[in-house]
C-alpha positions in Angstrom: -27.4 -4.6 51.7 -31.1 -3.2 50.4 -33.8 -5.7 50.4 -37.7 -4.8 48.8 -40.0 -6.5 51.3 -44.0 -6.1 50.4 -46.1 -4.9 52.8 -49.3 -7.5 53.4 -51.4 -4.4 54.8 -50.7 -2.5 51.8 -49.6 -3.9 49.3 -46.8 -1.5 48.9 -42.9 -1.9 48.5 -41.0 -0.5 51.6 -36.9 -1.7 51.4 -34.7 -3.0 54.3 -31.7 -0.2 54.2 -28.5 -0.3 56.5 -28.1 3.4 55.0 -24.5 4.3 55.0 -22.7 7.6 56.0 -20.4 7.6 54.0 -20.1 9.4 50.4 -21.2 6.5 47.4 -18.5 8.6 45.2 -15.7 8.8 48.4 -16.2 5.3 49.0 -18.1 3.9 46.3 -16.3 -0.3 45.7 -18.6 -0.6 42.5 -17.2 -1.7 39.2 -15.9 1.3 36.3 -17.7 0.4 33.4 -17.9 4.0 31.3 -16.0 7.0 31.5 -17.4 10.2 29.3 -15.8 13.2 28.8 -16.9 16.4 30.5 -15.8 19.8 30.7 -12.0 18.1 30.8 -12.9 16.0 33.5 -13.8 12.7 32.1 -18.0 11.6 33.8 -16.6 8.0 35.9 -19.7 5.9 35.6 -19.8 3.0 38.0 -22.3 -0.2 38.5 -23.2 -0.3 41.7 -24.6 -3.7 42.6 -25.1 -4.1 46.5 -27.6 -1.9 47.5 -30.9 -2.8 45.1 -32.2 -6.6 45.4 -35.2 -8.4 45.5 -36.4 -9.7 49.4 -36.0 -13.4 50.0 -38.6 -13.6 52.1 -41.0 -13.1 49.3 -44.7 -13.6 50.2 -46.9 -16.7 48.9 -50.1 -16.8 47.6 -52.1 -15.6 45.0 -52.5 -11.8 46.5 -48.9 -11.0 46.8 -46.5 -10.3 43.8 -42.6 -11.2 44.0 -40.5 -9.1 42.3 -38.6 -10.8 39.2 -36.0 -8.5 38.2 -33.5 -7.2 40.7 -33.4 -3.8 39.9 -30.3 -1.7 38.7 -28.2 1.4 40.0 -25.1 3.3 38.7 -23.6 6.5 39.9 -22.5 9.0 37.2 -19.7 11.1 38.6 -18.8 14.1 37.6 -16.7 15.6 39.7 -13.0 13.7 41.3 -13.1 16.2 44.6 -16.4 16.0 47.2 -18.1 18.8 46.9 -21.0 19.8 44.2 -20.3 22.5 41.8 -23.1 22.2 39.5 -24.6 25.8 40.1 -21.9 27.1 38.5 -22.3 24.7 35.4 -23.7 26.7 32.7 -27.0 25.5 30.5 -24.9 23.8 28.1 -23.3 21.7 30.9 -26.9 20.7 32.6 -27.4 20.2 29.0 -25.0 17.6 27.8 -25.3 16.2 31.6 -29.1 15.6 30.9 -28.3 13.7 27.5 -25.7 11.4 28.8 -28.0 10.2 31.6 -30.6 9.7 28.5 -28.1 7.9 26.8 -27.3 5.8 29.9 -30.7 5.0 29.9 -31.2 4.2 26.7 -28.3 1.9 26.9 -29.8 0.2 29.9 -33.8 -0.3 28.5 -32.6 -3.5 26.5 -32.0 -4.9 30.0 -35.5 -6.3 32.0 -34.6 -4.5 35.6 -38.1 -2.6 36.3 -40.2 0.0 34.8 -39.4 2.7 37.2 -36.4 5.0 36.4 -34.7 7.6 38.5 -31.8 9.8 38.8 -31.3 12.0 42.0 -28.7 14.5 43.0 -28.0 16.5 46.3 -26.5 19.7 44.9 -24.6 20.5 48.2 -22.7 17.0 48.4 -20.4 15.3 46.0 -20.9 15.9 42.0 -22.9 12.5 40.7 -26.0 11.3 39.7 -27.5 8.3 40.9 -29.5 6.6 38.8 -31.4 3.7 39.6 -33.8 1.3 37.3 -36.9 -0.8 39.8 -39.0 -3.4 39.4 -41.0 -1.8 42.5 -44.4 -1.2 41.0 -45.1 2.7 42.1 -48.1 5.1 41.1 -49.8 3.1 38.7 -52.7 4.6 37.0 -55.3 4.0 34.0 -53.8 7.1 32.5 -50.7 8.6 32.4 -50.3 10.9 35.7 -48.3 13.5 34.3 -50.6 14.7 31.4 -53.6 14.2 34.0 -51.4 16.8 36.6 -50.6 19.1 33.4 -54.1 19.4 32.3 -55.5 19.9 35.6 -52.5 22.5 36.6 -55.0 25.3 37.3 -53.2 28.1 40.3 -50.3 25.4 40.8 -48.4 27.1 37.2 -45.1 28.4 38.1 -44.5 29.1 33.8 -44.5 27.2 31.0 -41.9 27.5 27.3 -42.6 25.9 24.2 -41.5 22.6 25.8 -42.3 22.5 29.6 -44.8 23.1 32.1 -42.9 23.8 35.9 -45.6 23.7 38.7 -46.4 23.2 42.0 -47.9 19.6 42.6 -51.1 19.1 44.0 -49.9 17.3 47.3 -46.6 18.8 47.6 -44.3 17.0 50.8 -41.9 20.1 50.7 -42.3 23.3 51.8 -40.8 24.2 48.3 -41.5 21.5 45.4 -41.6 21.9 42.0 -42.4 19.6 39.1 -41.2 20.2 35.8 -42.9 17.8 32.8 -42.6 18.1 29.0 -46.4 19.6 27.8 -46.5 16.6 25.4 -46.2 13.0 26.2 -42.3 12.5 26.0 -40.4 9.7 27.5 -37.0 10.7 28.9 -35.2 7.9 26.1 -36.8 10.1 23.4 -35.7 13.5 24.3 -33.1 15.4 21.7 -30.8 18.1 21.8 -33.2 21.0 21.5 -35.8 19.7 24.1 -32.7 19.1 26.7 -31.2 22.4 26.3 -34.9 23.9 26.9 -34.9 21.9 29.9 -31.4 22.5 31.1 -32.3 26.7 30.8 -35.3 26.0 33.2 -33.5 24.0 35.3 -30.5 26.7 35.4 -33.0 29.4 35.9 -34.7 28.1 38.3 -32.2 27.1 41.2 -30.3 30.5 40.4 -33.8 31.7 41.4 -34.2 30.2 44.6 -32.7 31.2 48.0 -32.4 27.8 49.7 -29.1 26.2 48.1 -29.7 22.8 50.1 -31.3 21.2 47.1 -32.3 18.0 45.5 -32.9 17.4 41.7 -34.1 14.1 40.5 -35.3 12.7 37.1 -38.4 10.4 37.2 -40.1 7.8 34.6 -42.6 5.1 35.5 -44.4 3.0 33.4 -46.1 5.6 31.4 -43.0 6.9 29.6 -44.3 10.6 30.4 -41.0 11.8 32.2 -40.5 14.5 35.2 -37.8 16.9 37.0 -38.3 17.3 40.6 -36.5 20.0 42.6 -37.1 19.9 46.5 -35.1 21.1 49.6 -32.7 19.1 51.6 -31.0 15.6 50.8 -33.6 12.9 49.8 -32.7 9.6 47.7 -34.4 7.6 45.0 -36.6 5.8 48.2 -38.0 8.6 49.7 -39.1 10.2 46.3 -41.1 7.2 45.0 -42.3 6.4 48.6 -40.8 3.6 49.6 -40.5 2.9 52.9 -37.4 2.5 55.1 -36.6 0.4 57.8 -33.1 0.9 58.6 -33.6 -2.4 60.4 -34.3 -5.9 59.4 -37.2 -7.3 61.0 -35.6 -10.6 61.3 -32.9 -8.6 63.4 -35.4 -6.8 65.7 -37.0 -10.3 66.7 -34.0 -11.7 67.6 -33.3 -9.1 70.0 -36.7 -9.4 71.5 -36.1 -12.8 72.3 -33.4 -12.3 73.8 -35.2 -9.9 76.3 -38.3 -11.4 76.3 -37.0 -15.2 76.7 -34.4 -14.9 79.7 
């Protein structure tokens, strides 16, 4: 099971992860609570409620902050068989994908789990979002980061539509990384048919684009409500793209082993 522990050195969230090998869609044991038709194939949604908790080991005193909400994720699947098919999915498919994970969302903001939304999925494994809500505070700023990184673009434009701005961050950790971020200050709750089929056609266009086929795709939103598309290489989950550490470990576990050595 996942645990958020805080870092005293830092101040930043890392997370206790026993990551497991497995498929979440093969294997997943969470509860159906949705299904949504999709291209004749109805979208299973299922709450997933092992894997995102607060530590209970929180740390006292008046510089640390305990998390109060325990977070939520969900897996959106799309797709019965293991195997991704989504760059065959046409822009109105990304399309009305991209709106029921708004509405998803939007069905979810009544509930206080976290200000920090995201929705990642490996396009070479099996067809589903996951989509996870934190109470981990992450990238915090005075002003909203993603009009700052828009208006400050400068050689890092990929292109731009009436809509969107897709760019190259300024500290990329890919070889390939792109950001795509509505030009005006849009949350992801607030976006309608005409702005998610502009986005859908850039996602589309993109990834048809691109050589590499070993791809990630995740929707972001933090506390500014100024929402972003990532698009990276290889597998990486909802952790490793808001930088959360992982220890696939528990430290309680590796000092129990040590005394074992170091007290004999």
């Amino acid at each position: 099971m996942n645990e958020f522990r805080l870092n005293p050195d830092t101040l930043q969230f890392g997370i206790v992860t026993p990551r497991p090998a497995e498929c979440m869609a093969c294997k997943t044991k969470g509860q159906l609570i949705e299904s949504i038709p999709f291209k004749g194939e109805d979208i299973k949604v299922y709450e997933i409620k092992e894997r995102v908790q607060p530590s209970k080991y929180e740390l006292k005193g008046k510089d640390f902050k305990s998390s109060p909400a325990h977070g939520y994720e969900e897996i959106l699947v799309d797709q019965s068989s293991h195997g991704d098919k989504f760059y065959s999915y046409s822009v109105e498919d990304i399309s009305k994908l991209l709106l029921i994970i708004k509405n998803r969302k939007t069905a979810l903001s009544k509930y206080d789990f976290g200000e920090n939304f995201i929705a990642t999925r490996y396009l070479q494994g099996h067809g589903y979002f996951d989509l996870m809500i934190l109470p981990v505070p992450h990238n915090v700023y005075k002003k909203c980061i993603q009009c700052v990184n828009i208006e400050n673009v400068d050689g890092r434009e990929i292109r731009r539509t009436e809509n969107f701005i897709e760019y190259v961050p300024f500290f990329p950790i890919k070889e390939i990384e792109i950001d795509i971020s509505p030009i005006k200050h849009i949350s992801f709750d607030a976006m309608d048919e005409v702005i998610a089929f502009d986005l859908a056609g850039m996602i589309a266009n993109t990834l048809s684009k691109l050589k590499e086929k070993n791809m990630t795709l995740a929707i972001l939103e933090d506390k500014n409500k100024h929402f972003s598309v990532k698009i990276l290489p290889g597998e990486l989950d909802a952790f490793s793209l808001l930088n959360i550490k992982e220890l696939q470990v528990s430290p309680e576990a590796i000092a129990e082993n040590l005394r074992k050595k170091i007290q004999v």
